[in-house]
C-alpha positions as semicolon CSV with decimal commas, in nm:
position;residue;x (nm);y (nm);z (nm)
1;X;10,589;5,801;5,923
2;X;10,511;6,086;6,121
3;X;10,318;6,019;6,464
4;X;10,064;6,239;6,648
5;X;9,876;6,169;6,960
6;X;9,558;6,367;6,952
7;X;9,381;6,382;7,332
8;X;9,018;6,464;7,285
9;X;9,034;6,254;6,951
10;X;8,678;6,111;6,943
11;X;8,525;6,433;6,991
12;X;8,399;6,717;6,796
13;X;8,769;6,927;6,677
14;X;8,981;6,613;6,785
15;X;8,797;6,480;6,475
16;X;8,878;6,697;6,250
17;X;9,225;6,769;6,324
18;X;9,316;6,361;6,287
19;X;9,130;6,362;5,922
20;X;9,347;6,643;5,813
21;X;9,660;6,435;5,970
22;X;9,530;6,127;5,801
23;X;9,506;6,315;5,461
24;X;9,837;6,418;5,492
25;X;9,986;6,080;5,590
26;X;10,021;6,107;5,953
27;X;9,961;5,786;6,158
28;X;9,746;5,907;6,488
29;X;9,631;5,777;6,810
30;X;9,289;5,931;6,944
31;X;9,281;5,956;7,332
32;X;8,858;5,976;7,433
33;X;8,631;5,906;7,656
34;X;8,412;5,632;7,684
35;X;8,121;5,558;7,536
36;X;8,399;5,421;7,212
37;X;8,339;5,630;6,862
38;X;8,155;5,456;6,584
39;X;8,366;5,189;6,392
40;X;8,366;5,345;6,037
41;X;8,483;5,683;6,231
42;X;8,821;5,637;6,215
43;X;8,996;5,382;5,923
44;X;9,188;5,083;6,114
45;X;9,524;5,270;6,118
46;X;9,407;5,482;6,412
47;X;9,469;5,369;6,732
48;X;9,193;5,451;6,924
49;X;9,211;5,438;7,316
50;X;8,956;5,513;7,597
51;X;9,069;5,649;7,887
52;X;9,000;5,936;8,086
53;X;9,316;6,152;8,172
54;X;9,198;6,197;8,523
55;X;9,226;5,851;8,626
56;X;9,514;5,763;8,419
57;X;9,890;5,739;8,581
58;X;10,148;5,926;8,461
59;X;10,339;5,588;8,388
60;X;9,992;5,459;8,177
61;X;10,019;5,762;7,972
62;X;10,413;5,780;7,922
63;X;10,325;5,434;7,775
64;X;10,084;5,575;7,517
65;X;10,289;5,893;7,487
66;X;10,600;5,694;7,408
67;X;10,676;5,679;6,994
68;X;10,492;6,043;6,914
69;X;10,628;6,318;6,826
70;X;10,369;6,561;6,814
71;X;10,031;6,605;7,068
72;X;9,767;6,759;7,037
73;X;9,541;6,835;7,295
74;X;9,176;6,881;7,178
75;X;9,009;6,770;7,548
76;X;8,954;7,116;7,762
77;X;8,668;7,238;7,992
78;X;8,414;7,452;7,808
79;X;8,240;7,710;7,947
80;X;7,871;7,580;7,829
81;X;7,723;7,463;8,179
82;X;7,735;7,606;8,496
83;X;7,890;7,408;8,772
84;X;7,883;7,381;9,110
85;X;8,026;7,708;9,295
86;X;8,309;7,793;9,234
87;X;8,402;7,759;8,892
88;X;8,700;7,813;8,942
89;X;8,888;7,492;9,018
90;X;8,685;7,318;8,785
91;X;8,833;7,513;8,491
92;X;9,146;7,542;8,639
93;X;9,204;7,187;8,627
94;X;9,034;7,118;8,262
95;X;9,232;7,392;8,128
96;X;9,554;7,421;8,318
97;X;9,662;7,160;8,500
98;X;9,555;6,836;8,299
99;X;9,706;7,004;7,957
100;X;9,994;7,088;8,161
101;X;10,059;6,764;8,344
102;X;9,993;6,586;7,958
103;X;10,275;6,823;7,732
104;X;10,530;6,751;8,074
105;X;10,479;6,397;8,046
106;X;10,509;6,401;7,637
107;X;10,847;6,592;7,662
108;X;10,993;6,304;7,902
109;X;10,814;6,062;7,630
110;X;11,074;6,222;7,377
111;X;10,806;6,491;7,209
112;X;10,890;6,805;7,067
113;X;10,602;6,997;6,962
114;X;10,265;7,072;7,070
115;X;9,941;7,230;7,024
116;X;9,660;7,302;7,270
117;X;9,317;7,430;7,144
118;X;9,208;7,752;7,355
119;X;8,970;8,056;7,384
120;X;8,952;8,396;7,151
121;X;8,854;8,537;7,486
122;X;9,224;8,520;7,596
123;X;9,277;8,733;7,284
124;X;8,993;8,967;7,412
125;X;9,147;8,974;7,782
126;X;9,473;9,102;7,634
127;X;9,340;9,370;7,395
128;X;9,033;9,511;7,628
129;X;9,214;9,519;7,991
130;X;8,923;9,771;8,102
131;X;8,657;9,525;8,101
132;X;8,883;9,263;8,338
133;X;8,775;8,958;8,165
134;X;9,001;8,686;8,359
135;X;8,913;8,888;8,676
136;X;8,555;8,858;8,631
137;X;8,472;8,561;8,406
138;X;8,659;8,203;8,577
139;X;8,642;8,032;8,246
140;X;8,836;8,314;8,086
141;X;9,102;8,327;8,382
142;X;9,191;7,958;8,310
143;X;9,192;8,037;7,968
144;X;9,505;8,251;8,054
145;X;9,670;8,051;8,264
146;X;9,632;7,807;8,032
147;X;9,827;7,988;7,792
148;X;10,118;8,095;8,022
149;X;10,168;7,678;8,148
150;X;10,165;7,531;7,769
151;X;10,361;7,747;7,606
152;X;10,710;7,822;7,883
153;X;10,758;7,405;7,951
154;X;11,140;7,403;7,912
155;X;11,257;7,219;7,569
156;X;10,888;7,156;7,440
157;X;10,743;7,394;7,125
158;X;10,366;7,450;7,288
159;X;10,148;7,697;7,113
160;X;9,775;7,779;7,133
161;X;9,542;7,833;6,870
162;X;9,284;8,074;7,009
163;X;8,933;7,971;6,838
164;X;8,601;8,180;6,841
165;X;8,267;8,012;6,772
166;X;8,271;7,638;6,552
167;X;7,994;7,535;6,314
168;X;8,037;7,138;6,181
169;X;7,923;6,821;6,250
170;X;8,081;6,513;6,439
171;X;8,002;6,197;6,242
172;X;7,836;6,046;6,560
173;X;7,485;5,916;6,592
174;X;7,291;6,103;6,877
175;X;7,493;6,381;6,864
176;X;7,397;6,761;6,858
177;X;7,636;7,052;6,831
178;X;7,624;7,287;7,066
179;X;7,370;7,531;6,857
180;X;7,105;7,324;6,919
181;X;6,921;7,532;7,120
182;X;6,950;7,853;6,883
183;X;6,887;7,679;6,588
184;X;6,551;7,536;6,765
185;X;6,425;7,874;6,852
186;X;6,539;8,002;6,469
187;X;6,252;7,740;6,418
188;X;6,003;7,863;6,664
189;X;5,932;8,243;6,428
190;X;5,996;8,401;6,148
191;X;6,060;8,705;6,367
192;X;6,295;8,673;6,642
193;X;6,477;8,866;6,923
194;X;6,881;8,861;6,924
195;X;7,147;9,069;7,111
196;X;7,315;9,355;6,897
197;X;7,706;9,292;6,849
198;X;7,892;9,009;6,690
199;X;8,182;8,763;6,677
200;X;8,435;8,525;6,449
201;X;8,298;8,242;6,363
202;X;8,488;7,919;6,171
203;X;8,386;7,590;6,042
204;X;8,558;7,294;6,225
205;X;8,747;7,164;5,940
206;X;8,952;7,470;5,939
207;X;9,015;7,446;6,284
208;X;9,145;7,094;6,173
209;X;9,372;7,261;5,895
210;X;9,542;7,535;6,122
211;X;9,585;7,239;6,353
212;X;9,786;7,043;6,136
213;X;9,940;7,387;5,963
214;X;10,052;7,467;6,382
215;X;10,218;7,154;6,413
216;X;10,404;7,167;6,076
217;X;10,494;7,527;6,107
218;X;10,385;7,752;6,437
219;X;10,610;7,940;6,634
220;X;10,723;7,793;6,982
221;X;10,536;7,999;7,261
222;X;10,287;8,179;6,996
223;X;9,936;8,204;7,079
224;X;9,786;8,240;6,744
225;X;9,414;8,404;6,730
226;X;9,224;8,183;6,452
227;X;8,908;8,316;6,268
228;X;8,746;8,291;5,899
229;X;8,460;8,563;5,915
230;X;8,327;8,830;6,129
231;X;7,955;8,816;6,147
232;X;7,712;9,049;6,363
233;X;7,496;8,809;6,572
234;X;7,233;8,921;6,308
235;X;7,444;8,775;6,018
236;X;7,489;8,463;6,225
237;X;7,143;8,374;6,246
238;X;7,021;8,470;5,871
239;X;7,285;8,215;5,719
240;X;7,221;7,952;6,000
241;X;6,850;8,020;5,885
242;X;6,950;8,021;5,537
243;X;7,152;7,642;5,558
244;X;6,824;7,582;5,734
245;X;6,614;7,649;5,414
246;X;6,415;7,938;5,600
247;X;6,418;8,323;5,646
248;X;6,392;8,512;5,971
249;X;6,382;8,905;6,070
250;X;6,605;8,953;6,378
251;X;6,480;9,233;6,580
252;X;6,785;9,395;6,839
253;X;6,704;9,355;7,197
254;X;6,804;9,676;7,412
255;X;7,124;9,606;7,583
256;X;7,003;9,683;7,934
257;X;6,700;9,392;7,920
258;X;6,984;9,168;7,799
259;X;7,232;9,286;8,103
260;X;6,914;9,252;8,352
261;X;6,805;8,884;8,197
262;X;7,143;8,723;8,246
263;X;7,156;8,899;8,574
264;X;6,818;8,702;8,659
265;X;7,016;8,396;8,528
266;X;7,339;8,470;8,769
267;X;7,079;8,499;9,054
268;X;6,919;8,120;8,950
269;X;7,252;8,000;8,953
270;X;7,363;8,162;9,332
271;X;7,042;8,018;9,395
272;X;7,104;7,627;9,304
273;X;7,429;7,701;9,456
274;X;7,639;7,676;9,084
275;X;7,834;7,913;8,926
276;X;7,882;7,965;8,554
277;X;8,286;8,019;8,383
278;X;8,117;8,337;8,207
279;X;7,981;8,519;8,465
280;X;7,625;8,606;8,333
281;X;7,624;8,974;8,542
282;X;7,925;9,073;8,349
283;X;7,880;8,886;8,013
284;X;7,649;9,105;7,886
285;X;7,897;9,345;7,796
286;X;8,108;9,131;7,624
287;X;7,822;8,923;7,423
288;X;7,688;9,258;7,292
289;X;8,041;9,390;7,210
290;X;8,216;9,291;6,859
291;X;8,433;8,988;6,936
292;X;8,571;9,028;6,566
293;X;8,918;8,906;6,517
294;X;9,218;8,969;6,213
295;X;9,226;8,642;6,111
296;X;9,545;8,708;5,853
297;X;9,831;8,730;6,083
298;X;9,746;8,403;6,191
299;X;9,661;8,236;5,844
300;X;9,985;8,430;5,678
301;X;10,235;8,298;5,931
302;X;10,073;7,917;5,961
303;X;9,996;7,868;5,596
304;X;9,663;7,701;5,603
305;X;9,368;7,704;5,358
306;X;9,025;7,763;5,522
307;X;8,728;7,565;5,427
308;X;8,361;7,675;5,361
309;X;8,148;7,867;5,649
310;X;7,806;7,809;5,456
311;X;7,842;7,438;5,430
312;X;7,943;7,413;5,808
313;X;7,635;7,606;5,885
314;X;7,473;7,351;5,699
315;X;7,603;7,064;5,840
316;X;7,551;7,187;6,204
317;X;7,178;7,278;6,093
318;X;7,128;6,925;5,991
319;X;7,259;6,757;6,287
320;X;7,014;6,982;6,518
């Protein structure tokens, strides 16, 4: 049997990854932090383990590594909270140098492939060099980095699956998707004011399918950009309000009263003395843009299925 050791396991895209390993007869150890996942989250054949990769030896996890041949690593920084100033080495070390220090230790373990979940804003840094993303944004810059340190380790096959915005659900009591506080304020009115532009969007079980697809079939050093549909932020927020059961008008807000609000924000931040990975005096510009990716390339050359967007935007509705 076929063994994968997915770090970030108990959480959110960890979770769906090992059900699409499990359905296609993969035995899998999870790698999470504490507090320890449900009991009926995982069947018995999944070796579940807490322990945070920060205080872990590199001889503890060799042990765990030892016997796998694939890993997965599903455990980064995200760029939701701002954090004490500067970012910088905070993301740096989520992104780059645990991931790194993890695939070197699973290629002395004896492992051959792996896959590291990343950022569509890598994607965006590459094909919009004008607007300086990794120069401006710290979250972005690790997001790079990242890329460059998982996919050249000598005799390992890393590749990075470059993900936009996830709608799902973690079968976890308590928890609440990151959307919470839009789909709250899609609550609040039946009129409400949005940002023009767009982005990809995906549901988390097909992040879970091109995860297992990228282990079975990706391309050593390929940084694959994964989407399922392109929506305009208006889009987004009539089918969120849709799964929701309700109808909203979305009114545009001028770009400049965006730029100056999240300049306000940046200033609140300085302020506290924290510092955000996106930097809000600069986001503007990309928040507003079209963040719309080709998802085909990708989907062609891995070979993977995707699931349904509107039931993901119903499932993340419901666990708000």
């Amino acid at each position: 049997m076929r063994r994968v050791f997915v770090a970030g396991g108990t959480g959110f895209l960890g979770h769906h990854a090992i059900q699409e390993f499990l359905a296609h007869g993969w035995e899998v150890t999870a790698l999470g932090l504490p507090p320890a996942p449900p009991r009926d989250m995982y069947p018995a054949t999944v070796k579940v383990v807490m322990q945070s990769l920060d205080t872990a030896t590199n001889g503890d996890l060799l042990s765990l590594l030892r016997g796998h041949e694939v890993l997965v690593f599903a455990a980064g920084a995200d760029d939701r909270f701002p954090v004490q100033r500067p970012a910088y080495p905070f993301f740096r070390h989520g992104n780059v140098e645990t991931p790194e220090r993890l695939l070197r230790l699973a290629k002395e373990a004896g492992m051959k492939r792996a896959v590291v979940l990343g950022s569509y804003f890598a994607h965006f840094n590459r094909l919009w060099p004008e607007m300086r993303l990794a120069e401006r944004h710290p979250y972005i810059r690790s997001r790079m980095e990242q890329e460059g340190a998982v996919t050249s380790i000598p005799g390992l096959d890393g590749m990075v699956l470059e993900l936009p915005y996830i709608f799902g659900r973690l079968p976890v009591p308590g928890w609440k998707p990151l959307w919470t506080p839009l789909v709250k304020y899609l609550r609040s009115s039946r009129t409400i004011l949005y940002m023009k532009g767009g982005t990809a969007c995906i549901s988390a079980k097909t992040v879970g399918r091109a995860i297992l697809a990228a282990v079975e079939r990706g391309e050593a050093g390929k940084c694959y950009p994964i989407g399922q549909e392109n929506l305009t932020w208006t889009q987004m927020l009539t089918r969120l309000a849709a799964a929701d059961r309700r109808e909203v008008r979305v009114k545009a807000l001028p770009t400049g009263l965006v730029k100056a609000g999240m300049y306000g924000l940046w200033f609140a931040h300085w302020l506290q003395g924290k510092e955000h990975g996106l930097d809000p005096r600069f986001y503007a510009v990309l928040q507003t843009a079209e963040t719309y990716l080709d998802a085909a390339p990708s989907q062609q050359a891995l070979g993977y299925e995707p699931a349904n967007l509107d039931e993901a935007f119903r499932e993340t509705v419901e666990a708000c």
